[in-house]
RODREN-683781 format. One line per 2 residues: number of its first residue (from 1); their letters; for each residue y negated, z negated, x negated of N, C-alpha, C. Coordinates in pm, whole numbers. Layout:
BEGIN
NUM) a) Y,Z,X,Y,Z,X,Y,Z,X | ...
//
This chain:
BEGIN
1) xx) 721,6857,-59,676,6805,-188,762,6858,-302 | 892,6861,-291,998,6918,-379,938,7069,-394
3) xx) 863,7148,-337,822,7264,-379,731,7306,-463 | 646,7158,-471,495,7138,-550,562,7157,-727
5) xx) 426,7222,-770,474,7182,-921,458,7074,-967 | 553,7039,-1045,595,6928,-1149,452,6814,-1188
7) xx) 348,6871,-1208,251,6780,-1257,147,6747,-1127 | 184,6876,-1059,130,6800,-923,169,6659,-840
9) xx) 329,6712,-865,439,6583,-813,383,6438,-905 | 350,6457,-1034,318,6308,-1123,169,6291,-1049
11) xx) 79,6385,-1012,-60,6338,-1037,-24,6289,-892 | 40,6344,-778,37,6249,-661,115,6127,-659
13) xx) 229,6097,-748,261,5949,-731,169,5915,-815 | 57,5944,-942,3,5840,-976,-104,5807,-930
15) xx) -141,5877,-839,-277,5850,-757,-303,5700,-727 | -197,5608,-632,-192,5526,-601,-240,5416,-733
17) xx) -191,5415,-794,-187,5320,-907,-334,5348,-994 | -375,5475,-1033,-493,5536,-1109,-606,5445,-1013
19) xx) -588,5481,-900,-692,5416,-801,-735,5246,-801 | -619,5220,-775,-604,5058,-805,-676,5003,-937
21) xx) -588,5108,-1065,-676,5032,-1201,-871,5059,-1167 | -852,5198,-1132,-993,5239,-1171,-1111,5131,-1087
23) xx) -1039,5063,-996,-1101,4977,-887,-1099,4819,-955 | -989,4763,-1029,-979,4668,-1084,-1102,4650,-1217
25) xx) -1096,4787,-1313,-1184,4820,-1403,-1328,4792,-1349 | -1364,4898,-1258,-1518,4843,-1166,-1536,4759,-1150
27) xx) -1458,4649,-1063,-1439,4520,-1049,-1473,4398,-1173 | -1406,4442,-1263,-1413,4372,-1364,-1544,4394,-1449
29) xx) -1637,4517,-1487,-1727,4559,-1564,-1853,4510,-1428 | -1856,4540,-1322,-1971,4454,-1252,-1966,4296,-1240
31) xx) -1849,4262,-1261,-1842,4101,-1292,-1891,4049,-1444 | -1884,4142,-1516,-1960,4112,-1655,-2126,4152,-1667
33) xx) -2116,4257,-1580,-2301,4275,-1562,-2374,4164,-1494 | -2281,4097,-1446,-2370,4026,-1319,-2363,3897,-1406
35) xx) -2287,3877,-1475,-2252,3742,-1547,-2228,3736,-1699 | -2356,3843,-1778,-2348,3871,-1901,-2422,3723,-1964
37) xx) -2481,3689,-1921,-2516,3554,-1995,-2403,3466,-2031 | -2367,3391,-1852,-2262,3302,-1963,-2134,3378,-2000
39) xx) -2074,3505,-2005,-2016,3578,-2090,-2080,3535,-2249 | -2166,3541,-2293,-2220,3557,-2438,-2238,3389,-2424
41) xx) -2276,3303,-2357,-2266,3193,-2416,-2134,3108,-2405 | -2053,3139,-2390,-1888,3097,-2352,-1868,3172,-2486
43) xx) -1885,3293,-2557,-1833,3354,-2649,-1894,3256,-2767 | -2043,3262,-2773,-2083,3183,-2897,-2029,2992,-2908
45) xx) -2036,2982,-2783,-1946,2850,-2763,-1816,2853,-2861 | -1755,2918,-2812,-1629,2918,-2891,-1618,2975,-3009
47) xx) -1737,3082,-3060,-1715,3131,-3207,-1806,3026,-3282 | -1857,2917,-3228,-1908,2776,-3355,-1797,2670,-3287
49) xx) -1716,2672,-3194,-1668,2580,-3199,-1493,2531,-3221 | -1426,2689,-3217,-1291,2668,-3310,-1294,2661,-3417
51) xx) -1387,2664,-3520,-1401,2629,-3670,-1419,2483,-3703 | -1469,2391,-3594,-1452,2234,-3591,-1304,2176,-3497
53) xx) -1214,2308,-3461,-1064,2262,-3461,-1017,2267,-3599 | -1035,2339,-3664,-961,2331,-3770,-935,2216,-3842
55) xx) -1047,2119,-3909,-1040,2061,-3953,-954,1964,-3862 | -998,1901,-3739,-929,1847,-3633,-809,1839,-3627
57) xx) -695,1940,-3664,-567,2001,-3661,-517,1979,-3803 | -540,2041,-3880,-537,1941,-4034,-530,1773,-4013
59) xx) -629,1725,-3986,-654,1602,-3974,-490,1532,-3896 | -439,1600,-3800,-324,1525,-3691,-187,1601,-3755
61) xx) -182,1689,-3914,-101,1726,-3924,-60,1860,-3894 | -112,1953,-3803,-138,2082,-3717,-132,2188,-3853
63) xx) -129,2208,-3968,-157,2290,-4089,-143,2417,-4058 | -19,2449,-3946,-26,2610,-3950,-132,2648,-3838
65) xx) -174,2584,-3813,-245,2635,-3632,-420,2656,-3682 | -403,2549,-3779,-530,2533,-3871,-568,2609,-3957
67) xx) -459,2662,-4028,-471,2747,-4131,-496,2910,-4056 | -421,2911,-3925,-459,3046,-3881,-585,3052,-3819
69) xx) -641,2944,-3783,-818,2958,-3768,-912,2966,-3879 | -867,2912,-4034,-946,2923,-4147,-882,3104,-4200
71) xx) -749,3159,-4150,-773,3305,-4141,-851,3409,-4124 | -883,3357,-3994,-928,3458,-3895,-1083,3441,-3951
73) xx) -1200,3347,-3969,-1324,3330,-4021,-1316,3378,-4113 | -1210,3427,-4223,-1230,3419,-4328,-1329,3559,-4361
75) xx) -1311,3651,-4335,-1336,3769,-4349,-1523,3807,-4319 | -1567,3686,-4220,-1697,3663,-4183,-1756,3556,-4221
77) xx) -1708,3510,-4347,-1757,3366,-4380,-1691,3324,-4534 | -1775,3296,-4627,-1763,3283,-4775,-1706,3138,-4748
79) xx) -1720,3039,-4680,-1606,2929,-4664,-1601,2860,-4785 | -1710,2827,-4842,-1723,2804,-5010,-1727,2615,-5007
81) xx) -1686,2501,-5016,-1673,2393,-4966,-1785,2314,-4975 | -1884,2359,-5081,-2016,2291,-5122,-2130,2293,-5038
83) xx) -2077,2435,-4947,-2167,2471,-4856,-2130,2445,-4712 | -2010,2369,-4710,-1945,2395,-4570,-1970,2202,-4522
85) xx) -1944,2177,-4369,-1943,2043,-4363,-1777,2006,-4355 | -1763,1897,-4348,-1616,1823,-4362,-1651,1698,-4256
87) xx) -1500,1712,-4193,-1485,1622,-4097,-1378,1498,-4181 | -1380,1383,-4092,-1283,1289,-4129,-1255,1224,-4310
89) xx) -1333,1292,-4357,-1366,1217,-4502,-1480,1136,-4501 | -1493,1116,-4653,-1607,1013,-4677,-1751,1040,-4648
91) xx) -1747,1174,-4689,-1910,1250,-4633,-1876,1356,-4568 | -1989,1388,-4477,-1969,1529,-4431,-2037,1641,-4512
93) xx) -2078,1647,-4661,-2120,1745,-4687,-2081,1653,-4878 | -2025,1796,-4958,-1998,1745,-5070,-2095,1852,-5153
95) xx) -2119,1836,-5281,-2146,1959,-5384,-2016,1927,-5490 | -2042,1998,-5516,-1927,2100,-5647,-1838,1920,-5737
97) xx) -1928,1841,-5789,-1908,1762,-5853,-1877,1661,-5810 | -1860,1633,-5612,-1823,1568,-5566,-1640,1558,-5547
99) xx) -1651,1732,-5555,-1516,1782,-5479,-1419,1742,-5609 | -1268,1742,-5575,-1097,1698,-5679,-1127,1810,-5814
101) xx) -1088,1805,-5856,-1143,1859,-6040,-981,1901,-6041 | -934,1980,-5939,-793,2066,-5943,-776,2198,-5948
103) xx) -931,2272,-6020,-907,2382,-6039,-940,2445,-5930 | -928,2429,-5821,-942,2526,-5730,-1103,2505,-5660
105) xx) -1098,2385,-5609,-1217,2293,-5530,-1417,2314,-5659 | -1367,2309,-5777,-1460,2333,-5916,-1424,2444,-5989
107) xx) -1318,2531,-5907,-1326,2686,-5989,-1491,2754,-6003 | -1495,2838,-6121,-1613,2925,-6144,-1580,3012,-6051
109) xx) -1486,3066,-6004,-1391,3161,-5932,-1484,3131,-5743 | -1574,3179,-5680,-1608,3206,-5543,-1448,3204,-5495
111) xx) -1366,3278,-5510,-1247,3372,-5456,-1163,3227,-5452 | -1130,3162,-5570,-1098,3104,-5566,-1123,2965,-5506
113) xx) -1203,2882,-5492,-1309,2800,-5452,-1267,2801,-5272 | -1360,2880,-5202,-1292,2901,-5088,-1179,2914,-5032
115) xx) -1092,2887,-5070,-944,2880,-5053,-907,2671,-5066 | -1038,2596,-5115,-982,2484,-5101,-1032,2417,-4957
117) xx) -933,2386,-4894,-967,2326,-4714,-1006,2210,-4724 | -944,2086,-4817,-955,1997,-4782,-832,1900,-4854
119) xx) -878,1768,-4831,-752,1683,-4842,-803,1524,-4760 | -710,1416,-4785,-713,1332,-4671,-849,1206,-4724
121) xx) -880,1265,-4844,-966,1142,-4900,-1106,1228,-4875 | -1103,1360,-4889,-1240,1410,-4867,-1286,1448,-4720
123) xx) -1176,1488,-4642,-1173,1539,-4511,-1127,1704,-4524 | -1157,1731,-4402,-1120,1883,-4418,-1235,1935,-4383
125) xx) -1270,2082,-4446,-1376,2157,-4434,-1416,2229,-4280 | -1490,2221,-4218,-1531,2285,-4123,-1465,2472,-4166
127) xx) -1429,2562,-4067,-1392,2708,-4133,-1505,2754,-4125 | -1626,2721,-4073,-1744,2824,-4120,-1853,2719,-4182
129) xx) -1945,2784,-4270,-2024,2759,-4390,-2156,2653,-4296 | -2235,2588,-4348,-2339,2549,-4267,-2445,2641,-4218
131) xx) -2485,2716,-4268,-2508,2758,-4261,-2512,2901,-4086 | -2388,2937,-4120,-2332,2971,-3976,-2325,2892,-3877
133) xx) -2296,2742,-3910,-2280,2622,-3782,-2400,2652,-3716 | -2472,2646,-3800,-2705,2608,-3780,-2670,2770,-3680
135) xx) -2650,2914,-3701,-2641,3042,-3676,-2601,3053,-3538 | -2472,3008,-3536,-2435,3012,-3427,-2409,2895,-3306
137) xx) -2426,2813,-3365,-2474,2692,-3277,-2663,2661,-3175 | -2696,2756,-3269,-2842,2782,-3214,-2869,2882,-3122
139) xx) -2813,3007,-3167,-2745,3133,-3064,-2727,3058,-2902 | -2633,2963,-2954,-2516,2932,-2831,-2633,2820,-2713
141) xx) -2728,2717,-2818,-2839,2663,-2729,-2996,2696,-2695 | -2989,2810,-2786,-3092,2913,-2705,-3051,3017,-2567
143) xx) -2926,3051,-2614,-2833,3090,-2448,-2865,3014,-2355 | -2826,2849,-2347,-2867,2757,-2220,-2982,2782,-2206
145) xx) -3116,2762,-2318,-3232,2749,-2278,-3307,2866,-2171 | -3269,3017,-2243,-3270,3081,-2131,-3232,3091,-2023
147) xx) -3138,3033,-2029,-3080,3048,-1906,-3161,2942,-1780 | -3190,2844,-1824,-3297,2745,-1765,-3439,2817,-1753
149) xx) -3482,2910,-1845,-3624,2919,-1864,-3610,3097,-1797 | -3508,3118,-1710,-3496,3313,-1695,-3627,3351,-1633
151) xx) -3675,3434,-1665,-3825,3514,-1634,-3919,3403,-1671 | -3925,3304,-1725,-4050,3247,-1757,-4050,3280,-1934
153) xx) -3971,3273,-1993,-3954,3310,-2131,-4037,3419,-2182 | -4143,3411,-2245,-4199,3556,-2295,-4172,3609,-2393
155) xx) -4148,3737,-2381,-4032,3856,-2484,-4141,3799,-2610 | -4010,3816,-2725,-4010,3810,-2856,-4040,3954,-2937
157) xx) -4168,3981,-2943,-4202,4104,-3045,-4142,4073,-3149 | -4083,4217,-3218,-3992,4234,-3327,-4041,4200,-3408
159) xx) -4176,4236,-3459,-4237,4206,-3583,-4217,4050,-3598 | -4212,3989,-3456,-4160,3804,-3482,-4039,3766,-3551
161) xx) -3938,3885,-3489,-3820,3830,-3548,-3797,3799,-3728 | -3891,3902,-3796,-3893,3898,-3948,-3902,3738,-3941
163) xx) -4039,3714,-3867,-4062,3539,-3930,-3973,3471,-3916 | -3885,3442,-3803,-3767,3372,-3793,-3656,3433,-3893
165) xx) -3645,3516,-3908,-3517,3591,-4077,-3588,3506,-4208 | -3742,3550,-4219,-3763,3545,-4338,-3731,3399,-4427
167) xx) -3755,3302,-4368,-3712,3114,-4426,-3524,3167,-4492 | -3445,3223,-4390,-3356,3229,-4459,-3306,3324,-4556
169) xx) -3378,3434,-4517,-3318,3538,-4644,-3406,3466,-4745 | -3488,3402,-4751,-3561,3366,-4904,-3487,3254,-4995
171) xx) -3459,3144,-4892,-3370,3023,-4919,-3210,3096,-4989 | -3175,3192,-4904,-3035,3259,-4920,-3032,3324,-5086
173) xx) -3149,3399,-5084,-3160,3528,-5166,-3213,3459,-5320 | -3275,3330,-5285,-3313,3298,-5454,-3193,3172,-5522
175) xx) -3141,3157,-5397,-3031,3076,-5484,-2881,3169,-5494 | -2865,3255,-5439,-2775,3419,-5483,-2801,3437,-5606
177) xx) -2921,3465,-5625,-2993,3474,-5788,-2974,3381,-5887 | -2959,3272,-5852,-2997,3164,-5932,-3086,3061,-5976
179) xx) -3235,3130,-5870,-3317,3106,-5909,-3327,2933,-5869 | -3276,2881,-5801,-3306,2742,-5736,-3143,2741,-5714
181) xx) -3132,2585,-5601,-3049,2544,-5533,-3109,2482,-5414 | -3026,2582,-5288,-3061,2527,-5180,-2975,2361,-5147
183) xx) -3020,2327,-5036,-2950,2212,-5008,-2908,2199,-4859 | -2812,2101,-4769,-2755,2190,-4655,-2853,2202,-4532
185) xx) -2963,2085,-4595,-3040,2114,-4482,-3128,2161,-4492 | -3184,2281,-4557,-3246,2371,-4570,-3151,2485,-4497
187) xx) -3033,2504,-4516,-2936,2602,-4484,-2931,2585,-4329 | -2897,2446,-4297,-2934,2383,-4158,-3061,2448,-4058
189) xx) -3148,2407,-4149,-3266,2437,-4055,-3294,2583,-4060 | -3291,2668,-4196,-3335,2807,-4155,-3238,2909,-4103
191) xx) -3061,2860,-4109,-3029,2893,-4030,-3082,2886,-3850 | -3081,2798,-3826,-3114,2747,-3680,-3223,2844,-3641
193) xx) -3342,2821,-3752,-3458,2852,-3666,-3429,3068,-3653 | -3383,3122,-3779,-3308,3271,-3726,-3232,3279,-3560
195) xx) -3116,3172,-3615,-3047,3159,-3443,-3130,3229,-3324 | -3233,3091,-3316,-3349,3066,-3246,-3376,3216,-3196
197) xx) -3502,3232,-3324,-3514,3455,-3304,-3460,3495,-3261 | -3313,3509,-3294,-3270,3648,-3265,-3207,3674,-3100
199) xx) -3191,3553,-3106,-3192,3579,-2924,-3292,3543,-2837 | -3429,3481,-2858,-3530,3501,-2816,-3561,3676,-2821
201) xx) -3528,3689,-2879,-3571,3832,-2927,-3501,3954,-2828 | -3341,3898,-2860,-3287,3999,-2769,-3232,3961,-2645
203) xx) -3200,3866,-2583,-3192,3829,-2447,-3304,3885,-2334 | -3394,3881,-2325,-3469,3895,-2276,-3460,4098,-2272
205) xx) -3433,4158,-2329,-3463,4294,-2321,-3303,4376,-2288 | -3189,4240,-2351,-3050,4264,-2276,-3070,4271,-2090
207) xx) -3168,4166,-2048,-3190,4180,-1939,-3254,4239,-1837 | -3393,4326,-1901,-3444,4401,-1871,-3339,4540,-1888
209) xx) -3265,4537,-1944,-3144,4707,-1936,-3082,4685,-1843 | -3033,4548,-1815,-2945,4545,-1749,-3002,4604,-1517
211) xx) -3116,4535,-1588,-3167,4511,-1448,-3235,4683,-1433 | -3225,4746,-1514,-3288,4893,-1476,-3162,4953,-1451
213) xx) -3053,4948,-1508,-2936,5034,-1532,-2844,4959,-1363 | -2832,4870,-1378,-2812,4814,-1235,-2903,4692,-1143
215) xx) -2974,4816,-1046,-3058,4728,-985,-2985,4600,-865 | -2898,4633,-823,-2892,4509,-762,-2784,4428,-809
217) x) -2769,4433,-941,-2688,4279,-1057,-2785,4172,-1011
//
């Protein structure tokens, strides 16, 4: 072996180990083919449901643990308080004129505005908008439903999915404008019923790939 060249000598000790990962990797990517459902509903589980820790954690005192979950949403979520629900206060849903008159909570300022969490008389804000709750909370119980209803479910033509979008981009898009004011349960429901779509829509054809690309998953 001492005679072999140098990169021969590395590629045969790393054989052992290359093998192992490349076997662990397989291992691991047919355990996600075979179990891509509740993969995606364990994911949407938890992307609607650490945004109702937050407030939770606030609530017992928790501020930094809380504050790094109203972080992390932030970037996927306008977090605007008029639109968001609140736990452990007086209501779970405020508008503008309900919220502390401290500048921040009744800023003209979006930028600013979203940056108010909460306090102990109003509750603390959910980290995602209602909107998203309705989004991804519907995602997450249309997941079960398929999962109860697998091969009896009949595929969702695309041209359907518009109808399930369209309630909310209209609700979304004329109060963007100005033209109206939505209210949360309008945001509620046409979120939800999109939810609904879009994985009626695509579950069903995630599974048909799956089942051509590996026939015996």
């Amino acid at each position: 072996m001492d005679n072999l060249p140098l990169d021969q000598r590395v590629q045969d000790i790393d054989s052992p180990f290359i093998e192992k990962l490349s076997e662990r990797v397989n291992r691991f990517a047919d355990w996600i083919v075979r179990h891509w459902l509740a993969v995606l509903n364990m994911l949407f589980l938890l992307y609607v449901g650490l945004p109702f820790l937050a407030p939770a954690l606030m609530e017992v005192g928790a501020e930094t643990p809380a504050k790094v979950i109203y972080t992390i949403y932030r970037p996927a979520c306008h977090q605007l308080p008029e639109r968001s629900f609140f736990l452990f206060g007086e209501s779970p849903v405020y508008n503008r004129e309900e919220l502390p008159t401290n500048g921040i909570a009744n800023s003209e300022n979006v930028f600013v505005r979203r940056n108010y969490i909460g306090d102990p008389e109003h509750g603390y804000k959910v980290a995602i908008c209602e909107r998203d709750v309705a989004i991804y909370g519907s995602m997450f119980l249309m997941g079960l439903l398929f999962a109860l209803m697998r091969g009896h479910l009949p595929r969702l033509k695309a041209k359907w999915l518009l109808v399930f979008a369209l309630p909310m981009i209209l609700d979304g898009s004329t109060q963007l404008v100005g033209l109206r004011s939505s209210t949360w349960q309008l945001r509620l429901i046409t979120g939800a019923f999109f939810g609904v779509g879009l994985i009626w829509f695509a579950y069903p054809y995630i599974e048909e790939s799956i089942k051509q690309s590996f026939p015996a998953s």
